[in-house]
C-alpha positions as CSV (number, residue, x, y, z in Angstrom):
1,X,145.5,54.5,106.8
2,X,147.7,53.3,103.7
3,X,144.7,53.4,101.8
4,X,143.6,57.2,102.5
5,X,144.8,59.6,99.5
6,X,147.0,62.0,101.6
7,X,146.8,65.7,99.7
8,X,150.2,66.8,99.5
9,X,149.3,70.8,99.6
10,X,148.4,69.6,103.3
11,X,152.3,68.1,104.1
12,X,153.2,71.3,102.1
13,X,151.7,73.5,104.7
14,X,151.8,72.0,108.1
15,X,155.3,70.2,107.4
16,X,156.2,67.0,108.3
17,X,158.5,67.3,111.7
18,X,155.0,69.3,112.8
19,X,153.1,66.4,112.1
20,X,155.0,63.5,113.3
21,X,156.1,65.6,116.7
22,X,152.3,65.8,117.1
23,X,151.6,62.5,116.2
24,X,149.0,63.7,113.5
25,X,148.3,63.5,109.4
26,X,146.9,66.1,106.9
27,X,145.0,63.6,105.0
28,X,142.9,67.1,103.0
29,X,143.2,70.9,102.7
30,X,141.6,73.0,100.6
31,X,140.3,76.6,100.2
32,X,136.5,75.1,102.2
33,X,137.9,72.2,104.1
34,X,140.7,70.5,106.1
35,X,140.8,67.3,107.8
36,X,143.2,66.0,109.7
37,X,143.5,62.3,111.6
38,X,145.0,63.2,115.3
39,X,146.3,60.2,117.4
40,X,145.8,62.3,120.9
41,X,142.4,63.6,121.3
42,X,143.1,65.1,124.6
43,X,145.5,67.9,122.6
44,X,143.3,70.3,122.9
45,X,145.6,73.4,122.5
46,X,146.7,71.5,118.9
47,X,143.8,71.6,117.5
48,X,143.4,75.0,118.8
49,X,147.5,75.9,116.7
50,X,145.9,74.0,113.5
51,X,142.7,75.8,113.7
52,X,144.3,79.4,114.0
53,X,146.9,78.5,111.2
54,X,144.7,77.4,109.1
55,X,141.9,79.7,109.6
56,X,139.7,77.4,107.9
57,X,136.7,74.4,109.4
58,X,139.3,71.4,110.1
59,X,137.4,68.1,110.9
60,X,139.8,66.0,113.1
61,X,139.7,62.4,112.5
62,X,140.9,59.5,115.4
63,X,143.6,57.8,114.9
64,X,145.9,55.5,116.5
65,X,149.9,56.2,117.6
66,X,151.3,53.1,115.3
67,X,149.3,53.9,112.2
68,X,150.6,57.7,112.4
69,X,153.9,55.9,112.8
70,X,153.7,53.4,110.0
71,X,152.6,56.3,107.7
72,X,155.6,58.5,108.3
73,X,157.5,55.6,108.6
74,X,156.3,54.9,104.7
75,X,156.8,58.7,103.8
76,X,160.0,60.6,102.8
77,X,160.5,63.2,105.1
78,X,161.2,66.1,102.3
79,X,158.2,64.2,100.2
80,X,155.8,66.8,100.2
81,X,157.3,69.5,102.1
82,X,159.1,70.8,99.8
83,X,162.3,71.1,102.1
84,X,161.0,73.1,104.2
85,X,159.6,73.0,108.0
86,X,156.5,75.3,108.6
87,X,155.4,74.8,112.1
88,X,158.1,73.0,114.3
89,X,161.3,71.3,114.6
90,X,161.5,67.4,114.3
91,X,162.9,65.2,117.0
92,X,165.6,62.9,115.3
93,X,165.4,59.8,117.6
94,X,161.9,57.5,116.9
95,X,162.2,56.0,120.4
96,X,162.2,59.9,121.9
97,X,159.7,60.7,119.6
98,X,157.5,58.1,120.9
99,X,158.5,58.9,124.4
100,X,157.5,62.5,123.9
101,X,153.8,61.4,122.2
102,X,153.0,59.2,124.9
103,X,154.2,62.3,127.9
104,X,152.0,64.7,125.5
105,X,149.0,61.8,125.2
106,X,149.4,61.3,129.4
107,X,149.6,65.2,130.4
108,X,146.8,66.1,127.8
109,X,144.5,63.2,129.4
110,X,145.4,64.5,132.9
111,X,144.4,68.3,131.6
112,X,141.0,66.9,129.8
113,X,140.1,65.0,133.3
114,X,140.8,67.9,135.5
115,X,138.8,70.7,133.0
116,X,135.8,68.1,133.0
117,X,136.1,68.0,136.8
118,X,136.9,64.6,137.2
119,X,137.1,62.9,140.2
120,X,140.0,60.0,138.8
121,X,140.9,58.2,135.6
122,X,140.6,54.7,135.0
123,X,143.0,52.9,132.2
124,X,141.5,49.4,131.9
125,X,143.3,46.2,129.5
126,X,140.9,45.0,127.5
127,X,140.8,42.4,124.9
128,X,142.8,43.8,122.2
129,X,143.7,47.3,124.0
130,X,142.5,49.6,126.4
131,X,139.4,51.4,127.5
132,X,140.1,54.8,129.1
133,X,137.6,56.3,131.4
134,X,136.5,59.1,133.6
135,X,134.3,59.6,136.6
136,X,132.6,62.8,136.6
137,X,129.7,63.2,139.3
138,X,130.0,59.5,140.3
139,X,129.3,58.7,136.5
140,X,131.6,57.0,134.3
141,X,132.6,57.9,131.2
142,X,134.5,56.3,128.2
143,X,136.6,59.0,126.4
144,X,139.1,56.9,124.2
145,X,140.2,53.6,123.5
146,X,143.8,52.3,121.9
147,X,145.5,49.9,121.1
148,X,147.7,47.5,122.5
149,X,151.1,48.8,122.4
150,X,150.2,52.5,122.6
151,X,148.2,50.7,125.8
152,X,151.6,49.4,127.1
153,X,153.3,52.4,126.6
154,X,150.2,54.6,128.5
155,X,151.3,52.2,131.3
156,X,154.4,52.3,131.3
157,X,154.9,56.1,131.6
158,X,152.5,56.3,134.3
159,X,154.7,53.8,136.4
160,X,157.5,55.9,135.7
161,X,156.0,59.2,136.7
162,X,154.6,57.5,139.4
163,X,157.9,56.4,140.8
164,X,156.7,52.6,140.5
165,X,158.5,49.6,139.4
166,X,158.2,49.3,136.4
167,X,159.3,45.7,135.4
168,X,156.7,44.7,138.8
169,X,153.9,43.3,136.6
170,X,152.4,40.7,139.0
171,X,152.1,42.5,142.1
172,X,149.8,45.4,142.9
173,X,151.3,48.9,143.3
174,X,150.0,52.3,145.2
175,X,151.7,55.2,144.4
176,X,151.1,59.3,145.2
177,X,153.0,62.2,143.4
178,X,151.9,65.8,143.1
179,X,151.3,67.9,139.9
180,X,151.2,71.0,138.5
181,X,148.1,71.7,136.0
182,X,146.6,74.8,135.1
183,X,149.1,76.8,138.1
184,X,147.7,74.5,140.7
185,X,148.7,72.0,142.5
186,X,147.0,68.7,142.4
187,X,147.7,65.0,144.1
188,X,147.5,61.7,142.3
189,X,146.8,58.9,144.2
190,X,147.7,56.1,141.6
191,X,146.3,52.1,142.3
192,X,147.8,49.6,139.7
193,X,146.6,46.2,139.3
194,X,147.1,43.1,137.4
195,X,144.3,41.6,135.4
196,X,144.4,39.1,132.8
197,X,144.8,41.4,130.1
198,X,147.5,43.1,131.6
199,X,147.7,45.9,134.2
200,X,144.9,48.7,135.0
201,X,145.4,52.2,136.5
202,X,143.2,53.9,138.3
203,X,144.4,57.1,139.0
204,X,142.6,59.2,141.9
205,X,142.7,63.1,141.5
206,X,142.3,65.2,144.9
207,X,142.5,69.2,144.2
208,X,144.6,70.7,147.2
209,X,143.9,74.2,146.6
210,X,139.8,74.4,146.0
211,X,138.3,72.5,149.4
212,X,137.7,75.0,152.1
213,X,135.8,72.6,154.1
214,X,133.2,74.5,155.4
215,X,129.9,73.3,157.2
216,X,127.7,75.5,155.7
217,X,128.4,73.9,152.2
218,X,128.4,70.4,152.0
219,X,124.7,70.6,151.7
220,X,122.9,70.7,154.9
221,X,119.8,72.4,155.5
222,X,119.0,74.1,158.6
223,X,117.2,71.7,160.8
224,X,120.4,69.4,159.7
225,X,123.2,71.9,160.8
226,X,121.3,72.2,164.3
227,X,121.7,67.9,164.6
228,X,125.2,68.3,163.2
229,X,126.2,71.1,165.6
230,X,124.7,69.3,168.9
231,X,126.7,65.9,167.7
232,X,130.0,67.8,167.3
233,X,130.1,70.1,170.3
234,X,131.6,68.1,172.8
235,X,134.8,66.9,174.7
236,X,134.5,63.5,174.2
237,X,132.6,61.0,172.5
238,X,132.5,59.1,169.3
239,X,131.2,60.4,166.1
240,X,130.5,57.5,162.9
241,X,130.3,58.6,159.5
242,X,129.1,56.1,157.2
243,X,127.5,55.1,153.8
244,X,129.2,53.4,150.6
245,X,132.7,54.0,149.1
246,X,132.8,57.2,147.7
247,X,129.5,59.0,149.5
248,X,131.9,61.8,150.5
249,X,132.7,60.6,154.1
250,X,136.2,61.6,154.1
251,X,135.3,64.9,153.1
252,X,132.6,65.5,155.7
253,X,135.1,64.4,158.3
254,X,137.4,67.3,157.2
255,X,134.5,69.4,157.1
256,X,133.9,69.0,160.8
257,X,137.7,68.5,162.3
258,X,138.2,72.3,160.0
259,X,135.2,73.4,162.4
260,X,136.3,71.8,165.3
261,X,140.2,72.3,165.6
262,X,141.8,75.2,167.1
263,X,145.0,77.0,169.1
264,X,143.9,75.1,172.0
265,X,142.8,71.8,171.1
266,X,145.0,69.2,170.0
267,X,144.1,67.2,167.0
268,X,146.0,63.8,165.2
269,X,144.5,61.9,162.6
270,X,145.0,58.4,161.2
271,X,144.4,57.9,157.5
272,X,145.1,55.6,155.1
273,X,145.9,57.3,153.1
274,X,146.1,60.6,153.9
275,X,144.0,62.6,151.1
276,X,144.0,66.6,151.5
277,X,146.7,68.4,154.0
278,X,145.2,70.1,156.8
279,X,147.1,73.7,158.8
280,X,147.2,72.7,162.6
281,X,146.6,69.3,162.5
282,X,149.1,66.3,163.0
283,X,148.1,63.6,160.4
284,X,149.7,60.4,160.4
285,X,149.5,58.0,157.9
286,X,148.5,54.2,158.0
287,X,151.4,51.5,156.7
288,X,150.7,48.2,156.5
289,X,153.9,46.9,154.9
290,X,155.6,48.1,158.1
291,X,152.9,47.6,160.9
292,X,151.8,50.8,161.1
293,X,148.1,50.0,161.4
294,X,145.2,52.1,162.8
295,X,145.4,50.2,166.1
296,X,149.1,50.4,166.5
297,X,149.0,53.9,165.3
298,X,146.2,54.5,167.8
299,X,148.1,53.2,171.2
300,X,150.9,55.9,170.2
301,X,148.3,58.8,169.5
302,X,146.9,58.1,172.9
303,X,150.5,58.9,174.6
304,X,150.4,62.3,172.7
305,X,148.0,63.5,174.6
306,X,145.5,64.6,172.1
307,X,142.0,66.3,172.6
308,X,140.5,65.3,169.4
309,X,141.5,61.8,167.1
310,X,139.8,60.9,164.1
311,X,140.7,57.4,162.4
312,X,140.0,56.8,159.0
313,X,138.2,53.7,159.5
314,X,137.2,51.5,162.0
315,X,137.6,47.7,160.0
316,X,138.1,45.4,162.9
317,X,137.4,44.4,166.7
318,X,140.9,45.5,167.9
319,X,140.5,49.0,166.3
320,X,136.8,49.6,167.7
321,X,137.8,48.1,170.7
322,X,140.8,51.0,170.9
323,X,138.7,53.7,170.0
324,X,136.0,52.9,172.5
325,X,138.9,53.6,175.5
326,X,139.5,56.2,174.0
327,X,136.0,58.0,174.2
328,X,136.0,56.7,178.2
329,X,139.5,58.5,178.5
330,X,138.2,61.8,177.5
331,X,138.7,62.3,174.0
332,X,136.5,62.9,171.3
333,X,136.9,60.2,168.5
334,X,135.8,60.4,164.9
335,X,135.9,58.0,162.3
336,X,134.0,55.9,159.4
337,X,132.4,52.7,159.5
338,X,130.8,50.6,156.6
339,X,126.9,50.2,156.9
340,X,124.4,51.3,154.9
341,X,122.7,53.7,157.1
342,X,122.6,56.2,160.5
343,X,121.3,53.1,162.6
344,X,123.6,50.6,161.2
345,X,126.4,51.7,162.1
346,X,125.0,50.7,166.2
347,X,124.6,47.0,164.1
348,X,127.9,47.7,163.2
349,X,129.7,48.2,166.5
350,X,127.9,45.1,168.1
351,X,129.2,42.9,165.3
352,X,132.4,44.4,166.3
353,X,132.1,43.0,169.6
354,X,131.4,46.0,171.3
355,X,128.6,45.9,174.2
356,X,125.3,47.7,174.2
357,X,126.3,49.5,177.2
358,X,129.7,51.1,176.0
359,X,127.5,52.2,173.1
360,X,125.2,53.7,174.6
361,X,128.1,55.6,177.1
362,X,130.2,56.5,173.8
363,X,128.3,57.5,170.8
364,X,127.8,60.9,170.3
365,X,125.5,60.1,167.3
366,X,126.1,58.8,163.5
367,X,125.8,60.3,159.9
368,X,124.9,58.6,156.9
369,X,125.3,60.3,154.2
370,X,124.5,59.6,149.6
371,X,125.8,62.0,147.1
372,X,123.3,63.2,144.3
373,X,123.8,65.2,141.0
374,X,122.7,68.2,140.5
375,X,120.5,69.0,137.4
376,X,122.8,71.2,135.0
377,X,120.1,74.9,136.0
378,X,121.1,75.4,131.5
379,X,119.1,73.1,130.4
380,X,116.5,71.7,132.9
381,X,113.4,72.1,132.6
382,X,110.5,70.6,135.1
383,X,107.7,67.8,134.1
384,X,104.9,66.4,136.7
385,X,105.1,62.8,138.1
386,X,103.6,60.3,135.7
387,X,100.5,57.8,137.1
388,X,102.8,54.9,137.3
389,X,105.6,57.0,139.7
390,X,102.6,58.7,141.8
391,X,101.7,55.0,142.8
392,X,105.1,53.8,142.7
393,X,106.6,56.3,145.2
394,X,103.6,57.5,147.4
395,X,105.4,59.5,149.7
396,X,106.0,61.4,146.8
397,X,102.1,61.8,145.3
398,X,101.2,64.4,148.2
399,X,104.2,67.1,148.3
400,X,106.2,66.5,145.0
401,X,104.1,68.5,141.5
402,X,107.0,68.7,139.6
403,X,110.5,66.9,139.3
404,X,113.2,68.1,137.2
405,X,114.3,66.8,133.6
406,X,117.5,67.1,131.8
407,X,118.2,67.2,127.9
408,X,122.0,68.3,128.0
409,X,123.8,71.4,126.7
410,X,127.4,73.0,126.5
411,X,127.4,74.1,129.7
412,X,127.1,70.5,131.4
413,X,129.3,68.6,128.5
414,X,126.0,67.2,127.5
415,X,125.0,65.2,130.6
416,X,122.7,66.8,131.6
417,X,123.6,67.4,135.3
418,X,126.9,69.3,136.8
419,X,128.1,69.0,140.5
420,X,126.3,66.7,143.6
421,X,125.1,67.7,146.6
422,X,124.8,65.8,149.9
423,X,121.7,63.9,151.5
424,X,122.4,63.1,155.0
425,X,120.8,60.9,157.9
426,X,120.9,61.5,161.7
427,X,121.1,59.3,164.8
428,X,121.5,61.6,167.9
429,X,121.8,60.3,171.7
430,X,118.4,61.8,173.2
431,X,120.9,63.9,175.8
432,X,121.6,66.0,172.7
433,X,118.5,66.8,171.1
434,X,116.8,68.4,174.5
435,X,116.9,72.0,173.0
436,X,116.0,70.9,169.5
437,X,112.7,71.3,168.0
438,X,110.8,70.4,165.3
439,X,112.9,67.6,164.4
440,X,111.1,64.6,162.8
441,X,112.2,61.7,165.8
442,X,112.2,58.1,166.3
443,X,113.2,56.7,169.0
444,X,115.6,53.7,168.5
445,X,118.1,51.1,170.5
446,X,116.3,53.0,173.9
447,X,118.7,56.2,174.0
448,X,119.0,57.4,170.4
449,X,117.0,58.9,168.3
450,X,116.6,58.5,164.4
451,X,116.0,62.0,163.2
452,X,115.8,64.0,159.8
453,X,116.1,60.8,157.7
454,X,116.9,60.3,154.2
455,X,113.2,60.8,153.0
456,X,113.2,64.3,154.4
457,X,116.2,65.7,152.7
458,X,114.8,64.2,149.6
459,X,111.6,65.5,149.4
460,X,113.3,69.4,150.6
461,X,115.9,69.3,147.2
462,X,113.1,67.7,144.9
463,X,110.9,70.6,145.9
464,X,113.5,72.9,145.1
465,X,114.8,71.1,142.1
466,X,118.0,70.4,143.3
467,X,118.9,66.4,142.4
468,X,118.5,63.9,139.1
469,X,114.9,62.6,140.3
470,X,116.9,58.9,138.7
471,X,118.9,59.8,142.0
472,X,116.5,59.3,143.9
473,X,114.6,56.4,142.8
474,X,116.9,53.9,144.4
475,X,116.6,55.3,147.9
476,X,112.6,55.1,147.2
477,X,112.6,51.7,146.3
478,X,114.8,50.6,149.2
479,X,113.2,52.1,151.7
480,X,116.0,53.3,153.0
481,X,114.0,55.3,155.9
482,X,112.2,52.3,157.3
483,X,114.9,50.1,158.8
484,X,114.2,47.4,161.0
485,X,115.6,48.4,164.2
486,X,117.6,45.6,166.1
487,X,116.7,46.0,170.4
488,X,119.3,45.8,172.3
C-alpha cells in the first residue's frame, strides 16, 4: 500500500476522519474515475454514501484493516485535506477507532449473511489468517479472508457480544444472543472451538419471525400429506424423523407439533438447544453441564402429565428406553434419530436395545427426509439426459425427457439455484394405511410398510423442474430406495 500513488484531490474531497472512521483510502479521483481500497467489504451502505457523493463509477479495491492503518498512521491528518472535514467527524482514540472498524466489519458481515439468506457463518484460523464463509442452500461459500490480527480482533468481538469468555482460549464455548437486523429479530446460536491455528466460530442464524410452520409447505405432495396425516393423527405412539445433520428434521418436527398442538392438548418439548419459540408449548431445554439430560428431563415431563412429548434426539439406550414407556403410557412421542433412511431408523431402535415387539407396539411410522436446491426459475433453462446418464440412471431413461440446467444471474447471486425443497421417505404401520390408496408399498419388518420412497419424490420434482438434477445424482447412485431390509 506504501507504494500506491495516493491523489491528493481524493483526501481533499472525502476528508481524512471520513476515511479512517471507515477504514478506507482514496487512492484516484478524477472527472471519469474513482477508486478507492475498502478494508470492509460487507459495508454495503458505504459504498452506497461514496457512490452518491461522488456521482461518478468508483471501483473499490480490497484491503486489509492494518495496511489502512499503517497508511494513515504514515499520513498527516491535515495533509491533503486542506483543514477541512467533508464527510464525518474523526474518532480521537486509535484503540476506539479500531474497536468501532471491527463492530462495523462484524454487523456488516452479519447484514451481508442475512440478505444472502444464509443459513450461519463460519470464521475459520487458517495459516496466516482467516477464511470467512457462508452457507447458503447447504452450499458453502468463501466471501473474505484477513489477516491475522484483524482475525484476532473478528474473534474477539464476537466473544464479547456473545457474552463468552473471552481470555477461555482452550476450551470450547456455546453461546446464544438475539439481534436486531433489518427491524427483525434474529437468534445466534454461536459454537467456538479451538484449533491449531487458533479459535473458529461458527455462528448459526435461526429467523424467529419468517417460519410459520405449516404442513402444506415444506414440500410434500399429495399422496405424501395423506402418509404424513395418517402417522400424526393419534394419541399415542412414536414418531422418528431422521436423515443427516442439517436435512431439516428440526424444522419438520415443528411443522407437525404447530399442526398438532392445541387448547386441549398438552405439549413439552426437550431440545438441545432450543431453536425457534413456539405459542402454547412448554419447551425445556437440555443441560449437560448441570445434568439436565434428555433422560432426566424426560422422567420429570412424564409427572406433568403431558399429551404430546417430543425429544430432540434419541442418542442412547437409556433415552429410547424412556421414550418407549412413554408411548405404552399413552402419550404420543416424537423425536429424531440418526440413520440414513425411513427403515433404518427400526435398525436403529434394535441397536438401541429395544425389542422387535415393543417396536412393533410403538411406532407410529418414520420419516426420512434430504433437502434439494431449487433451480434459480431466472435463469434455468432445460437440456435432455445425455447417453451416458440414460444408462447410468435407468430409472430415469423411461419418465425423465428433460432435466433442468443453471448458468446464474442477479437474481440468484450467480449460483444458479435459490431456496431447497424437501424429499421425504415413508415407513407406516400397515394399521394406518387401510384407507390409503394408490400408495407405492413394500412390506417390511412384517407390520410396516415402506411407501412413497425417495425415488418417487424424485422423479415428481425432476418432471416438474423443481431440484439441481447434481442433487439428485447422489441418491441415484446410492440406491437409496433399495435397502436391504433386516427380518426381525
Amino acid at each position: 500500500m506504501e507504494n500506491i500513488p495516493i491523489d491528493s484531490s481524493g483526501l481533499d474531497f472525502i476528508g481524512h476522519n471520513f476515511a479512517t472512521s471507515n477504514a478506507l483510502i482514496p487512492i484516484l479521483l478524477d472527472d471519469k474515475n474513482c477508486v478507492v481500497a475498502v478494508a470492509d467489504p460487507f459495508n454495503v451502505e458505504l459504498m452506497d454514501t461514496i457512490s452518491q457523493r461522488l456521482k461518478i463509477p468508483i471501483v473499490f479495491k480490497l484491503t486489509s484493516f492494518q495496511r489502512v492503518k499503517k497508511f494513515w498512521e504514515s499520513i498527516s491528518p491535515k495533509q491533503g485535506t486542506n483543514g477541512k472535514e467533508n464527510m464525518a467527524p474523526a474518532s480521537t482514540n486509535t484503540g476506539e477507532l479500531e474497536s468501532v472498524l471491527v463492530d462495523k466489519f462484524f454487523d456488516n458481515l452479519l447484514k451481508m449473511s442475512i440478505s444472502e439468506r444464509a443459513s450461519d457463518i463460519h470464521l475459520e484460523h487458517c495459516r496466516g489468517g482467516m477464511c470467512i464463509r457462508i452457507r447458503v442452500d447447504g452450499k458453502l461459500h468463501v466471501v473474505n479472508n484477513v489477516d491475522k490480527i484483524l482475525a484476532q480482533a473478528i474473534i474477539a468481538k464476537t466473544k464479547f457480544k456473545a457474552d463468552a469468555k473471552i481470555d477461555e482460549v482452550h476450551l470450547p464455548q456455546d453461546r446464544r444472543i438475539r439481534v436486531k437486523i433489518f427491524d427483525k429479530n434474529y437468534d445466534l446460536r454461536i459454537s467456538i472451538l479451538p484449533t491449531i491455528y487458533g479459535e473458529n466460530v461458527a455462528i448459526r442464524i435461526f429467523d424467529q419471525e419468517d417460519n410459520d410452520f405449516d404442513l402444506n409447505s415444506i414440500g410434500l405432495g399429495q399422496k405424501q400429506s395423506a402418509l404424513m396425516e395418517s402417522i400424526i393423527n393419534g394419541k399415542s405412539g412414536l414418531i422418528l424423523l431422521c436423515g443427516p445433520t442439517g436435512c431439516g428434521k428440526t424444522t419438520t418436527l415443528y411443522t407437525i407439533l404447530k399442526k398438532i398442538s392445541s387448547q386441549d392438548r398438552k405439549v413439552i418439548t426437550i431440545e438441545d438447544p432450543i431453536e425457534y419459540r413456539l405459542d402454547g408449548i412448554s419447551q425445556v431445554p437440555v443441560n449437560d453441564e448441570i445434568g439436565l439430560s434428555f433422560a432426566s428431563i424426560l422422567r420429570s415431563v412424564l409427572r406433568q402429565s403431558p399429551n404430546v412429548i417430543m425429544v430432540g434426539e434419541i442418542r442412547d439406550h437409556e433415552t429410547a428406553e424412556l421414550v418407549i414407556q412413554a408411548t405404552l403410557t399413552g402419550h404420543l412421542v416424537l423425536s429424531t434419530i440418526h440413520c440414513n433412511d425411513a427403515v433404518g431408523a427400526i435398525t436403529r431402535l434394535l441397536d438401541l436395545g429395544i425389542s422387535e415387539f415393543l417396536i412393533k407396539s410403538c411406532l407410529r411410522g418414520s420419516i426420512s427426509q434430504r433437502l434439494m436446491r431449487k433451480p434459480c426459475q431466472f435463469c434455468m433453462t432445460s437440456r435432455e439426459l445425455s447417453d451416458a446418464e440414460k444408462v447410468s440412471f435407468p430409472q430415469l431413461a423411461d419418465s425423465i425427457k428433460m432435466v433442468p440446467e443453471v448458468h446464474g444471474c442477479k437474481n440468484c447471486s450467480r449460483k444458479g439455484y435459490r431456496g431447497r425443497i424437501a424429499i421425504f421417505d415413508f415407513l407406516v404401520k400397515k394399521s394406518l394405511t387401510n384407507n390409503l390408496s394408490a400408495i407405492n408399498q413394500e412390506i417390511v419388518f412384517d407390520d410396516f410398510l415402506h411407501a412413497d420412497s425417495f425415488s418417487e419424490n424424485i422423479l415428481r420434482l425432476l418432471e416438474d423442474r423443481a431440484i439441481m438434477f447434481e442433487d439428485v445424482i447422489p441418491l441415484l447412485v446410492n440406491d437409496v430406495q433399495k435397502v436391504e431390509h433386516v427380518k426381525f
